[in-house]
N, CA, C and O atoms as a printed pandas DataFrame, in Angstrom:
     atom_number atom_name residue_name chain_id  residue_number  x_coord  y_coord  z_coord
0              1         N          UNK        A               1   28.128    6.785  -18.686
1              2        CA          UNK        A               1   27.422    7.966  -19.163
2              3         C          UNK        A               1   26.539    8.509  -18.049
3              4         O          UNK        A               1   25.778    7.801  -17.389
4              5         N          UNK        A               2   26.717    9.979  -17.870
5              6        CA          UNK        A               2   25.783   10.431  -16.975
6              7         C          UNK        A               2   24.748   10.916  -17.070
7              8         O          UNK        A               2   24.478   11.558  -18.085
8              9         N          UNK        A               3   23.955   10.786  -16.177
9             10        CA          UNK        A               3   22.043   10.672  -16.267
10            11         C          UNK        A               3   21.708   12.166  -16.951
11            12         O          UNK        A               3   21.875   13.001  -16.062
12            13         N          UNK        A               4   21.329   12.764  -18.104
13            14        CA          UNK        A               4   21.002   14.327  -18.164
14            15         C          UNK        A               4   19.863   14.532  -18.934
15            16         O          UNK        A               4   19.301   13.738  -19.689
16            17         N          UNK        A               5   19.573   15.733  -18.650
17            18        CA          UNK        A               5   18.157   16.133  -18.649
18            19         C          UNK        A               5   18.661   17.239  -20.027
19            20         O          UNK        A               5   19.713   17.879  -20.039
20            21         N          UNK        A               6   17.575   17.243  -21.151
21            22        CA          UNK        A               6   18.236   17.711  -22.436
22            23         C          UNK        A               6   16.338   18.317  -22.385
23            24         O          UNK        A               6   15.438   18.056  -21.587
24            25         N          UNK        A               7   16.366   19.005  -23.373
25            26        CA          UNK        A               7   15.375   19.854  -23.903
26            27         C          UNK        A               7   15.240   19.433  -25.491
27            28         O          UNK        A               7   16.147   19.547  -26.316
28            29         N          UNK        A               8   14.206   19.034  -25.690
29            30        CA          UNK        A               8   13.506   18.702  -27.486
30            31         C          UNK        A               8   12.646   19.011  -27.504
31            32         O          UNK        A               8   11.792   18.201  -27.862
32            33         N          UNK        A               9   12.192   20.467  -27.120
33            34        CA          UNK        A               9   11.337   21.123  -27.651
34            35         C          UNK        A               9    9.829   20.909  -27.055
35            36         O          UNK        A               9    8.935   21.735  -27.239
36            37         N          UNK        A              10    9.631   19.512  -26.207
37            38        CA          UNK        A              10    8.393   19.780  -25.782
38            39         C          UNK        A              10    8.451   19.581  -24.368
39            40         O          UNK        A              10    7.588   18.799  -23.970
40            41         N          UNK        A              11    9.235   20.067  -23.451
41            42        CA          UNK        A              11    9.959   19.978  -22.372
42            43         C          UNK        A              11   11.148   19.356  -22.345
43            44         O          UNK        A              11   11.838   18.859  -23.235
44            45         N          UNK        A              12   11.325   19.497  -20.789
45            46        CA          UNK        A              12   12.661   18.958  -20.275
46            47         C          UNK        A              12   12.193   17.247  -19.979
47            48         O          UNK        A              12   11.444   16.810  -19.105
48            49         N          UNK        A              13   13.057   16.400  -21.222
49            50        CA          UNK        A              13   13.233   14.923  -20.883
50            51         C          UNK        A              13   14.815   14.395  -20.483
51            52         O          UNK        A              13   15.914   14.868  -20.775
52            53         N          UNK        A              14   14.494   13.424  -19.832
53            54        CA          UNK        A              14   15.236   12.178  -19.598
54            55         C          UNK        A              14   16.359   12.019  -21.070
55            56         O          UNK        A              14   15.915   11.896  -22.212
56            57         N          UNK        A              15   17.568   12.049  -20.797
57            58        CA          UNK        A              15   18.036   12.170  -22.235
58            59         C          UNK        A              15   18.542   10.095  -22.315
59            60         O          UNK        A              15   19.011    9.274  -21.527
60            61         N          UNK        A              16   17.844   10.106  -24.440
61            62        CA          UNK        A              16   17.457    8.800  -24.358
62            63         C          UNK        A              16   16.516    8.260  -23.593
63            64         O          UNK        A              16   16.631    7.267  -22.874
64            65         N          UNK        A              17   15.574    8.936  -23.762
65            66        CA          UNK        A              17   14.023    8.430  -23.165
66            67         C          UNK        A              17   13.253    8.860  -23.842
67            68         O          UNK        A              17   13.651    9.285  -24.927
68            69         N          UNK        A              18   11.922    8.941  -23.542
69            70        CA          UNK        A              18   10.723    9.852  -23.743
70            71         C          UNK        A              18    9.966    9.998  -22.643
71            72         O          UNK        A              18    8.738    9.977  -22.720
72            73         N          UNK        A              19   10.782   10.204  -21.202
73            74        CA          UNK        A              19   10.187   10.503  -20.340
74            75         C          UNK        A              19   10.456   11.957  -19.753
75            76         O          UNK        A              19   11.630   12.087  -19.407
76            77         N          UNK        A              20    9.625   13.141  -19.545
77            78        CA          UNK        A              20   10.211   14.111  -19.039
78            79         C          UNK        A              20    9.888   14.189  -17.919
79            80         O          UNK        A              20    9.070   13.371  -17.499
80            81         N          UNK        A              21   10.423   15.212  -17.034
81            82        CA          UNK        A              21   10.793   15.304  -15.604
82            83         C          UNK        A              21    9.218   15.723  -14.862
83            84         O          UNK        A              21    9.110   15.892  -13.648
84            85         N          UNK        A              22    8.007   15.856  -15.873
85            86        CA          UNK        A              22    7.023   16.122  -15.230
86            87         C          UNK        A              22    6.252   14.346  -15.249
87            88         O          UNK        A              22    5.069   14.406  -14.914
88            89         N          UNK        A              23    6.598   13.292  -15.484
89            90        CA          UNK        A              23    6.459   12.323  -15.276
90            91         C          UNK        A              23    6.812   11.990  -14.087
91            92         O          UNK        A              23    6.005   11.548  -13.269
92            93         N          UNK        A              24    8.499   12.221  -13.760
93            94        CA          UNK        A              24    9.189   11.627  -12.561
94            95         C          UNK        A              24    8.256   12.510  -11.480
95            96         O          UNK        A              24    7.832   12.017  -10.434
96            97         N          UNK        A              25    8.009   13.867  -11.889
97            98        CA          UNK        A              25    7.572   14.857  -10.608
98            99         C          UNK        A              25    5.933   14.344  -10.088
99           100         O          UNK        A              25    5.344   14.740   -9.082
100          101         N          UNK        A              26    5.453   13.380  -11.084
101          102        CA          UNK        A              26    4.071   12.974  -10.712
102          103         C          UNK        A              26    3.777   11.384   -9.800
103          104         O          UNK        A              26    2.828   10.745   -9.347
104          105         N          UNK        A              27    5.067   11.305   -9.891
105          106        CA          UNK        A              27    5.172   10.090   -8.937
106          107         C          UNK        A              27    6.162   10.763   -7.639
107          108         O          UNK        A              27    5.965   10.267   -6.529
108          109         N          UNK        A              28    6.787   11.421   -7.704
109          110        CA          UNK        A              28    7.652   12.329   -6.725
110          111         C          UNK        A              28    6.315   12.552   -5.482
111          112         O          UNK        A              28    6.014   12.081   -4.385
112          113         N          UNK        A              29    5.730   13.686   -6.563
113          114        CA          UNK        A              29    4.777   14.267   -5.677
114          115         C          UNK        A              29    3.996   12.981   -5.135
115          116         O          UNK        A              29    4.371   13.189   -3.981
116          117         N          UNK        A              30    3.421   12.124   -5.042
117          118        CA          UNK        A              30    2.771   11.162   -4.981
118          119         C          UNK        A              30    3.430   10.442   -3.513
119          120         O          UNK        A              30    2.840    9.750   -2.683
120          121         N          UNK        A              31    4.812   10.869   -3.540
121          122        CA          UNK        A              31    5.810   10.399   -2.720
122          123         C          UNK        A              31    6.822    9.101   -2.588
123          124         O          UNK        A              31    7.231    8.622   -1.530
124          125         N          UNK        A              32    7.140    8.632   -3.988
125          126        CA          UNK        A              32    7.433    7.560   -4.079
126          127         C          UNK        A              32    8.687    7.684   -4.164
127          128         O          UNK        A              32    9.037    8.701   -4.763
128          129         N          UNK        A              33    9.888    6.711   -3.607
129          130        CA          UNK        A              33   10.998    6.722   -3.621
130          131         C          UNK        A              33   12.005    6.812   -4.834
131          132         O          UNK        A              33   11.230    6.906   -5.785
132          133         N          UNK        A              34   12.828    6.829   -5.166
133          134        CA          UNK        A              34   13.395    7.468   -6.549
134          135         C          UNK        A              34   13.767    5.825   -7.143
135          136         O          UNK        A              34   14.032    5.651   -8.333
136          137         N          UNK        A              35   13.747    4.878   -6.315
137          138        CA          UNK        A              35   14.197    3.501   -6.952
138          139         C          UNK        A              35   12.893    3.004   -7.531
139          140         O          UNK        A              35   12.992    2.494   -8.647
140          141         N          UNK        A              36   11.357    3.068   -6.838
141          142        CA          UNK        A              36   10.127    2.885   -7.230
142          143         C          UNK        A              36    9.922    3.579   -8.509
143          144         O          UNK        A              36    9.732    2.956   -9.554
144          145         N          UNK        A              37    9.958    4.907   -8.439
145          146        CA          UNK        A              37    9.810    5.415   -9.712
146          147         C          UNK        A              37   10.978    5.416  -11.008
147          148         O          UNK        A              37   10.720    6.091  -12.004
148          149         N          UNK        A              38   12.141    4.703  -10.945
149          150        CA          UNK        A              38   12.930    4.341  -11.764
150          151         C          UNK        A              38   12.178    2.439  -11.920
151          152         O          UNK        A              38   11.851    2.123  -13.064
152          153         N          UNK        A              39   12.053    1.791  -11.244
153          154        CA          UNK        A              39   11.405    0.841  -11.542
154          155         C          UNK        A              39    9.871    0.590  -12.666
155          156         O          UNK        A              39    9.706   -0.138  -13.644
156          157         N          UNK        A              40    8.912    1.615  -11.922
157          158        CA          UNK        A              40    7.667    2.129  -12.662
158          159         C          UNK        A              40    7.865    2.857  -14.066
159          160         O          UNK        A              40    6.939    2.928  -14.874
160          161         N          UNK        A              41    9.265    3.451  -14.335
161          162        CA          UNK        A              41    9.128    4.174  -15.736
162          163         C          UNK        A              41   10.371    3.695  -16.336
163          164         O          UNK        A              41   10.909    4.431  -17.163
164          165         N          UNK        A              42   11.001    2.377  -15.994
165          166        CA          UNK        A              42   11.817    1.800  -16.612
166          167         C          UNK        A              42   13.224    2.610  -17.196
167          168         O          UNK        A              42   13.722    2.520  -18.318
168          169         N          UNK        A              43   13.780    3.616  -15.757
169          170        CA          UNK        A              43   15.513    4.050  -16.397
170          171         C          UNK        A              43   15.744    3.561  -14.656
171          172         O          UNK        A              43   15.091    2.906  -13.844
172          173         N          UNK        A              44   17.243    4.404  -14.655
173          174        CA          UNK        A              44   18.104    3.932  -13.615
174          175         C          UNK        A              44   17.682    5.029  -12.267
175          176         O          UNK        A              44   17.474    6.240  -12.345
176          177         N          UNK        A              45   17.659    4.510  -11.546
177          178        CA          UNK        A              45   17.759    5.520  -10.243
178          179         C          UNK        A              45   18.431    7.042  -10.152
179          180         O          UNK        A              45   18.111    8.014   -9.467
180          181         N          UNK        A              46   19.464    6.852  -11.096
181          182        CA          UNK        A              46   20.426    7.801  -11.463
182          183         C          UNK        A              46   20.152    8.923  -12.438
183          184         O          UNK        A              46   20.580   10.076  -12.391
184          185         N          UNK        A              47   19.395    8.391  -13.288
185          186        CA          UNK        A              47   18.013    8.868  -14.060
186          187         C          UNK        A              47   17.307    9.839  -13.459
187          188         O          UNK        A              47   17.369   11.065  -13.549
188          189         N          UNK        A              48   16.508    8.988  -12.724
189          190        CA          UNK        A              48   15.324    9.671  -11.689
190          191         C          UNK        A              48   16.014   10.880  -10.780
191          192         O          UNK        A              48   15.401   11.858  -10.353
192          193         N          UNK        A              49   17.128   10.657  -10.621
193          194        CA          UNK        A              49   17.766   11.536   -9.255
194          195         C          UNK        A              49   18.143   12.562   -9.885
195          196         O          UNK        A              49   18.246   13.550   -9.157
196          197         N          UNK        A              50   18.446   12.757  -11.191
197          198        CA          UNK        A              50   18.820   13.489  -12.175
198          199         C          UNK        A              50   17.981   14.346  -12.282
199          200         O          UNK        A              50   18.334   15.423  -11.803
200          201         N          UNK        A              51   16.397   14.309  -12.985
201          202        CA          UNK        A              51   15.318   14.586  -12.827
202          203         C          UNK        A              51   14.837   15.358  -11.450
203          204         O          UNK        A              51   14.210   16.418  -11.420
204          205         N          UNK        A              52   15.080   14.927  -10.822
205          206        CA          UNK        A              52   14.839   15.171   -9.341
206          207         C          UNK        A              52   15.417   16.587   -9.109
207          208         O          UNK        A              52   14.701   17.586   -9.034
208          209         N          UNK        A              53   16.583   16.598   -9.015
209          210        CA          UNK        A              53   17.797   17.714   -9.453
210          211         C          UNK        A              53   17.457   18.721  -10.329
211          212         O          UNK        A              53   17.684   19.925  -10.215
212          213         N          UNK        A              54   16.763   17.987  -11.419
213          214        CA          UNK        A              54   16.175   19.470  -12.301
214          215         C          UNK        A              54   15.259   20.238  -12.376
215          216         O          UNK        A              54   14.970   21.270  -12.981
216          217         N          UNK        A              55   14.600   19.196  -11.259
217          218        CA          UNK        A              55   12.800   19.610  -10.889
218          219         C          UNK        A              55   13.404   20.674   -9.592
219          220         O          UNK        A              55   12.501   21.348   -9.097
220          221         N          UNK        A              56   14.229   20.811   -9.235
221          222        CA          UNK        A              56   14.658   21.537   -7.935
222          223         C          UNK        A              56   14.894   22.522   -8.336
223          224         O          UNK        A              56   14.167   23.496   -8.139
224          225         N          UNK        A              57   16.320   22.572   -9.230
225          226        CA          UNK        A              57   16.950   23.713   -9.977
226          227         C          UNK        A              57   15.778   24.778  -10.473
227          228         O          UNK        A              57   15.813   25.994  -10.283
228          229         N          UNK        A              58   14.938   24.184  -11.017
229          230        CA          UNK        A              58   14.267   24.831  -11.651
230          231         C          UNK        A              58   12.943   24.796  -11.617
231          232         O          UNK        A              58   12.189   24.841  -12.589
232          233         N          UNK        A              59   12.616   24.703  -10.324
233          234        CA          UNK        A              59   11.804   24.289   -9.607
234          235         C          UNK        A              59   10.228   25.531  -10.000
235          236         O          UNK        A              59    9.074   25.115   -9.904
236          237         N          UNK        A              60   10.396   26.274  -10.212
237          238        CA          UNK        A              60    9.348   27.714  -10.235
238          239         C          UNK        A              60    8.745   27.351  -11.483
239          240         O          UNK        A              60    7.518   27.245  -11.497
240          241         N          UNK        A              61    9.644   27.061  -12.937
241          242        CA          UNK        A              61    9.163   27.110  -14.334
242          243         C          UNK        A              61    9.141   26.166  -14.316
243          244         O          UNK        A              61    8.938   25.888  -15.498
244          245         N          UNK        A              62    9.229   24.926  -13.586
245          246        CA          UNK        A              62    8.407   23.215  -13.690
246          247         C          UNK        A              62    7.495   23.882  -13.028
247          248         O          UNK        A              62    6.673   24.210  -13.884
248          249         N          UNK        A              63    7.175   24.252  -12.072
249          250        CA          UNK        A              63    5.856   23.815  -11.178
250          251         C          UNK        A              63    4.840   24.672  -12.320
251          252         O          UNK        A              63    3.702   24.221  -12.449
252          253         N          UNK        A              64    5.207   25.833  -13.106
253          254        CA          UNK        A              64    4.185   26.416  -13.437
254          255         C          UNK        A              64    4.023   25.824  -14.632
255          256         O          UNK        A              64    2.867   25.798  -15.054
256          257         N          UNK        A              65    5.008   25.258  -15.406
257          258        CA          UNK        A              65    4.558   24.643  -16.676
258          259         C          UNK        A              65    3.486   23.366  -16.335
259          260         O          UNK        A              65    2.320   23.374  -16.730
260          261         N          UNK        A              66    4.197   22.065  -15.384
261          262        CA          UNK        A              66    3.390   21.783  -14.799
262          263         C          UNK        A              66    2.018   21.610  -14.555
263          264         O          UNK        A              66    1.417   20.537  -14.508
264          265         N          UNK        A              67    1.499   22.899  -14.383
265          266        CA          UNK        A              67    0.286   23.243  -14.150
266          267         C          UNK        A              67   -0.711   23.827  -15.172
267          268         O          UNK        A              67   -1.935   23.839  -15.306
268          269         N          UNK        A              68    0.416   24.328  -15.865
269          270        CA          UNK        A              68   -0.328   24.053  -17.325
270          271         C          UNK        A              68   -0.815   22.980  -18.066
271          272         O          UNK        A              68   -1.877   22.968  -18.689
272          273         N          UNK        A              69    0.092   21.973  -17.965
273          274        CA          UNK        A              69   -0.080   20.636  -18.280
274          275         C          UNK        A              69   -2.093   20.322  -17.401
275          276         O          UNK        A              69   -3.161   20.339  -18.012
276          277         N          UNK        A              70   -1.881   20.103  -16.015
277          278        CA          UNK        A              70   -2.772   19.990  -15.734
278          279         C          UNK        A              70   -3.802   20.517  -15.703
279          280         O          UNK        A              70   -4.725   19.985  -15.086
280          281         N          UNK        A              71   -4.014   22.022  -16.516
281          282        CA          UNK        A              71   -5.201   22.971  -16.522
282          283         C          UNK        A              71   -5.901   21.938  -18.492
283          284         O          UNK        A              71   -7.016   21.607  -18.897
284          285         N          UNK        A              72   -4.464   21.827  -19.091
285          286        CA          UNK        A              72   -4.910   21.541  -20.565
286          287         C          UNK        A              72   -5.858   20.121  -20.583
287          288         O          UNK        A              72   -6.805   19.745  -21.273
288          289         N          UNK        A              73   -4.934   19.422  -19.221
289          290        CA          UNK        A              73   -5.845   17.995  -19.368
290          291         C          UNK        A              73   -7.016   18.541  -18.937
291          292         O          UNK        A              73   -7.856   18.543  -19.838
292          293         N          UNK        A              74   -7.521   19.156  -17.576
293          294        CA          UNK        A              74   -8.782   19.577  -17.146
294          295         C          UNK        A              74   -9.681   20.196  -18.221
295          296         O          UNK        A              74  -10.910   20.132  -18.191
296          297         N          UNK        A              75   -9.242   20.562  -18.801
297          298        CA          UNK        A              75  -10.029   21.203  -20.288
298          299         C          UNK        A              75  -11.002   20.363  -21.085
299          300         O          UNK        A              75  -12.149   20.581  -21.476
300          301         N          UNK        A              76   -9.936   19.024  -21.238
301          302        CA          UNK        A              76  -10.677   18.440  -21.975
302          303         C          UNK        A              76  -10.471   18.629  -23.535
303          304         O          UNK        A              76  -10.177   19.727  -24.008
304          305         N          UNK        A              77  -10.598   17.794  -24.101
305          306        CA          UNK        A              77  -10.559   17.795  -25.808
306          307         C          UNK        A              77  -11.606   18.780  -26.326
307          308         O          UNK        A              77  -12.717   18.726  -25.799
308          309         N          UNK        A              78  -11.352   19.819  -27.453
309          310        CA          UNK        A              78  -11.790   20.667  -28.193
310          311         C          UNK        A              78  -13.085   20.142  -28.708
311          312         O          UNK        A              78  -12.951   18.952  -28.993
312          313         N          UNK        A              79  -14.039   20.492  -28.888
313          314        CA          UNK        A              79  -15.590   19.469  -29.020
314          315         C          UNK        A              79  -15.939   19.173  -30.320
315          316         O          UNK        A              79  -17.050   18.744  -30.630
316          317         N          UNK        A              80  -14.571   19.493  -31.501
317          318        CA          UNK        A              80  -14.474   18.871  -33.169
318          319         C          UNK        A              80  -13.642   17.825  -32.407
319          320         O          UNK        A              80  -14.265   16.769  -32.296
320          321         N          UNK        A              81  -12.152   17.802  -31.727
321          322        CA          UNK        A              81  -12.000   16.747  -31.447
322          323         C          UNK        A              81  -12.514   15.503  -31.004
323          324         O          UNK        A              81  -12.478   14.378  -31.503
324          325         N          UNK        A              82  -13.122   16.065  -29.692
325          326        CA          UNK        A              82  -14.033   14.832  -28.900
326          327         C          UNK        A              82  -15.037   14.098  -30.064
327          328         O          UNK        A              82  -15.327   12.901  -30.058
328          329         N          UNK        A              83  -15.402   14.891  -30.856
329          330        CA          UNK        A              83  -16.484   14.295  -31.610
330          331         C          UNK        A              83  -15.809   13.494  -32.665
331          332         O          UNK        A              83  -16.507   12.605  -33.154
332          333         N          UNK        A              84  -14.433   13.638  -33.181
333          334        CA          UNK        A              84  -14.051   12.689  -34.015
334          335         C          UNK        A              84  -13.603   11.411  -33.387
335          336         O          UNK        A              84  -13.529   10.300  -33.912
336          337         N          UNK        A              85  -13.236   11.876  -31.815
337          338        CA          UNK        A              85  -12.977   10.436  -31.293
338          339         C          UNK        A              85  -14.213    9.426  -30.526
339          340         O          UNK        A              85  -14.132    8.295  -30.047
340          341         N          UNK        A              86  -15.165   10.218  -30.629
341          342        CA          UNK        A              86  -16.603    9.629  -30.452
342          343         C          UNK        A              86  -16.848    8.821  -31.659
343          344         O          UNK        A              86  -17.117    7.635  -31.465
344          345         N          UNK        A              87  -16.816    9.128  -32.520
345          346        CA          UNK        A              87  -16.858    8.496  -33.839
346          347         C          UNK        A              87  -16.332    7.443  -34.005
347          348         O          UNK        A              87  -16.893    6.411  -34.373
348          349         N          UNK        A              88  -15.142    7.596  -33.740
349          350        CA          UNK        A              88  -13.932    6.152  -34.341
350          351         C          UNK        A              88  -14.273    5.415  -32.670
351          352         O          UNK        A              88  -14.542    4.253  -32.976
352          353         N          UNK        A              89  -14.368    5.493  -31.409
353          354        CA          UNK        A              89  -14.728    4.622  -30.361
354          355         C          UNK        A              89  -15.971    3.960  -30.976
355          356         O          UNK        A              89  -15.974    2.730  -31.024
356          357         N          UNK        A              90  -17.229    4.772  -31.544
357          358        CA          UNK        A              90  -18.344    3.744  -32.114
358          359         C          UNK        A              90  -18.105    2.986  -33.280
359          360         O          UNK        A              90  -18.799    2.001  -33.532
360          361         N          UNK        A              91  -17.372    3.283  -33.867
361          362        CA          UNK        A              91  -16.874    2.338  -34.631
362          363         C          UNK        A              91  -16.452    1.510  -34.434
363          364         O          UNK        A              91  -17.098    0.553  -34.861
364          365         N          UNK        A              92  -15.445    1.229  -33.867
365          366        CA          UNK        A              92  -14.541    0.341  -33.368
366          367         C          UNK        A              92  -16.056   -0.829  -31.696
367          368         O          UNK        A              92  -16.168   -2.038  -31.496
368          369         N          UNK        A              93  -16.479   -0.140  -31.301
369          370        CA          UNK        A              93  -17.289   -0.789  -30.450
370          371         C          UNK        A              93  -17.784   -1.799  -31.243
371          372         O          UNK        A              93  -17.581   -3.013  -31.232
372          373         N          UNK        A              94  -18.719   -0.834  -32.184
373          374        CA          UNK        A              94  -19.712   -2.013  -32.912
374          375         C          UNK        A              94  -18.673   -3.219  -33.884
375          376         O          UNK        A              94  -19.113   -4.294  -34.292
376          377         N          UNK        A              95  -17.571   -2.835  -34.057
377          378        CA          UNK        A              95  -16.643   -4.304  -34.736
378          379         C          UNK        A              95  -16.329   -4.981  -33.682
379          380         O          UNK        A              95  -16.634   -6.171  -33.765
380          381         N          UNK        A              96  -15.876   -4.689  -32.808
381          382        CA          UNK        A              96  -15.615   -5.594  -31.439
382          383         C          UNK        A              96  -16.741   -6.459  -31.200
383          384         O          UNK        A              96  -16.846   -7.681  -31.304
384          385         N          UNK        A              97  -17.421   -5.720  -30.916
385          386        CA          UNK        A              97  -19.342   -6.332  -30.497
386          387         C          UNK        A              97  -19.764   -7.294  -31.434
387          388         O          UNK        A              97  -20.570   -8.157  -31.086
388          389         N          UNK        A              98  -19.322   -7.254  -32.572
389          390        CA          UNK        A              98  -19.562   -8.124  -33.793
390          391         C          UNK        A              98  -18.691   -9.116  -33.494
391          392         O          UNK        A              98  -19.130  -10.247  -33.703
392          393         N          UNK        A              99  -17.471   -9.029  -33.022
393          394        CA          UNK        A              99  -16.396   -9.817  -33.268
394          395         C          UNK        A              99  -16.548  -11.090  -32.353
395          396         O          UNK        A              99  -16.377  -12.272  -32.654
396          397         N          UNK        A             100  -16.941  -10.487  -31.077
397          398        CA          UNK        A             100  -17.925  -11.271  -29.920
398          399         C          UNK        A             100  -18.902  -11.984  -29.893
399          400         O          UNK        A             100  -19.102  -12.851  -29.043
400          401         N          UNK        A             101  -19.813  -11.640  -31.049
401          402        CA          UNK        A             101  -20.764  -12.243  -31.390
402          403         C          UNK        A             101  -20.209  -13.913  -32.137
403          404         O          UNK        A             101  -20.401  -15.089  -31.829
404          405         N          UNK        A             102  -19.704  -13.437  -32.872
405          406        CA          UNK        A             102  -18.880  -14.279  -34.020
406          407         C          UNK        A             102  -18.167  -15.810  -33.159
407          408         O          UNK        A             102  -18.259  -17.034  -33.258
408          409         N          UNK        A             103  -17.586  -14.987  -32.477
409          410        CA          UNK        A             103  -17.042  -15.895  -31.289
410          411         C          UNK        A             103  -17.695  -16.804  -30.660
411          412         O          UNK        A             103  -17.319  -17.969  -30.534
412          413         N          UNK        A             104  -18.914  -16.237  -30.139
413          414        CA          UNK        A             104  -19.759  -17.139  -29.254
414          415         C          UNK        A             104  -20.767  -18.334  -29.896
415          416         O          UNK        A             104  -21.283  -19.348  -29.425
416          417         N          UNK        A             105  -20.776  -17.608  -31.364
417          418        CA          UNK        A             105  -21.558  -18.461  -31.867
418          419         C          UNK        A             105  -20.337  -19.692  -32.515
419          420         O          UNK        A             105  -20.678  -20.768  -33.007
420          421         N          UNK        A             106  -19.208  -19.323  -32.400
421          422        CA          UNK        A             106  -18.386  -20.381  -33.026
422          423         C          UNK        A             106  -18.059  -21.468  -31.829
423          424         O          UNK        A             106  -17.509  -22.561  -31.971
424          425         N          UNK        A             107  -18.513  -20.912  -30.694
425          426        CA          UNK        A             107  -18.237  -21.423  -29.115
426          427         C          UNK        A             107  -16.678  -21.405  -28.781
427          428         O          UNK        A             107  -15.974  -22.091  -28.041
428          429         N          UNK        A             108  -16.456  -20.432  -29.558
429          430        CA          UNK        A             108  -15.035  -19.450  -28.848
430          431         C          UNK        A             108  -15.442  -18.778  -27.758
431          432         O          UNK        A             108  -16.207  -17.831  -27.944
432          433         N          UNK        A             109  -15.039  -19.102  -26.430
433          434        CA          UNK        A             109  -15.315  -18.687  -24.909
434          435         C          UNK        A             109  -14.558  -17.637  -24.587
435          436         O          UNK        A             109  -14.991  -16.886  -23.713
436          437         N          UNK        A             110  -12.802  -17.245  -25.438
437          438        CA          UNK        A             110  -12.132  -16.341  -25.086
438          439         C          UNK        A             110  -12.295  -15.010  -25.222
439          440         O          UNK        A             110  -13.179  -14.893  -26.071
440          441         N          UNK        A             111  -12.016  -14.148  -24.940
441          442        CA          UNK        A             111  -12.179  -12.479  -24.619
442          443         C          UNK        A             111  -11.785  -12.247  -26.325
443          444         O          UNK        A             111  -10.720  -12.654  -26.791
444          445         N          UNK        A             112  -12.768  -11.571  -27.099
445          446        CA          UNK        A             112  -12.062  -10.793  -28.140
446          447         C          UNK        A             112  -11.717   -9.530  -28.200
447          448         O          UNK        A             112  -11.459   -8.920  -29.237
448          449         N          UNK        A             113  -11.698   -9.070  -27.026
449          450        CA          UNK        A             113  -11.532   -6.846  -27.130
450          451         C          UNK        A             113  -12.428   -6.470  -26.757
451          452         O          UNK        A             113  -13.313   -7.280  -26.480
452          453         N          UNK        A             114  -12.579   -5.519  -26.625
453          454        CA          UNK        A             114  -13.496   -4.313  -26.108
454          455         C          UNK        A             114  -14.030   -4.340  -24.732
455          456         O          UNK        A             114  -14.736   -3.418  -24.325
């Protein structure tokens, strides 16, 4: 079966993956060889080279989608979001922190989370 690059709607992926070609292009750019980055994201070289190929072809509407990608991360989470995940991180801290406690006093020495 040959390596192809299919479209589901939230870019161009790796078909039978969940990796899309702006994954492979972030280790590309980075400069890593196509066997490294088939190693690092677990498909075949043939995969990656595939990818590679489509990041070329279509090289103008990757780079700019792309960069969308990286303007949305620079953004940052919406500040109802951030604040619900502020929430559930303090939550989850103070059970960990408890859980640690629990531990030490049982003279359990091992790591419980957080």
């Amino acid at each position: 079966m040959a390596a192809e690059i299919i479209e589901r709607g939230s870019g161009p992926h790796i078909a039978g993956t969940r990796i899309t070609v702006y994954d492979v292009w972030e280790y590309a750019l980075a400069g890593h060889h196509h066997t490294y980055i088939a190693v690092m994201l677990g498909i075949s070289s043939a995969q990656v080279q595939a990818a590679l190929a489509y990041i070329e072809k279509h090289k103008e509407q990757v780079l700019a989608d792309y960069q969308q990608i990286l303007d949305r991360i620079a953004r940052g989470h919406p500040p109802e979001v951030q604040a619900k995940l502020d929430a559930i991180n303090a939550k989850y801290e103070s059970l960990w922190a408890e859980r640690r406690k629990k531990a030490l006093e049982n003279g359990d020495a091992r790591d419980h989370g957080g």
